[in-house]
Steps between C-alpha positions, in 0.01 A plus 500: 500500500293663263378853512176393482580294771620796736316673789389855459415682815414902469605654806559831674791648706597834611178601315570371143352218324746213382412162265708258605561190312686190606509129660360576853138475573352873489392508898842458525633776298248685671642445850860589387369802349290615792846394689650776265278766559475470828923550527469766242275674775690428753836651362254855372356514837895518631598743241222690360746682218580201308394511135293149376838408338786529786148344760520212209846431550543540880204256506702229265842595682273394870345213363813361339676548852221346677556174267835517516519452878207241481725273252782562755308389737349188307844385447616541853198288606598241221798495636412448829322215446714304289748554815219375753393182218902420512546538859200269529671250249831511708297431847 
């Protein structure tokens, strides 16, 4: 894909503008960035102290977590539904 063929979306979180450019449609960069934000005020609102650097972090640190146990628990569901299908094969 060519740059000219990339998405740019300009968006704002924690109260700074970012371009982004890339392969998803720009409502969609939009969401995750409002998504970011939103965590970013969520984590301030909990600790008021933390500089726009350490709330940057602690806001990829939660979100990485948060996908973390969602692939965990996308694999268990695989899982458990390959067992069910083979059960149902056996039957």
């Amino acid at each position: 894909m060519s740059q000219s063929d990339k998405t740019r979306a300009t968006v704002d979180i924690y109260g700074r503008s970012y371009t982004i450019v890339g392969e998803e449609q720009a409502h969609h960069v939009r969401m995750v960035a409002s998504l970011v934000d939103q965590k970013m005020r969520e984590i301030h609102d909990a600790n008021k102290s933390l500089d726009t650097t350490k709330l940057a972090v602690l806001t990829a640190v939660n979100t990485m977590n948060d996908y973390l146990k969602l692939k965990e628990d996308y694999t268990e569901l695989l899982g458990s539904i390959k067992k069910k299908e083979d059960q149902e094969k056996h039957d």
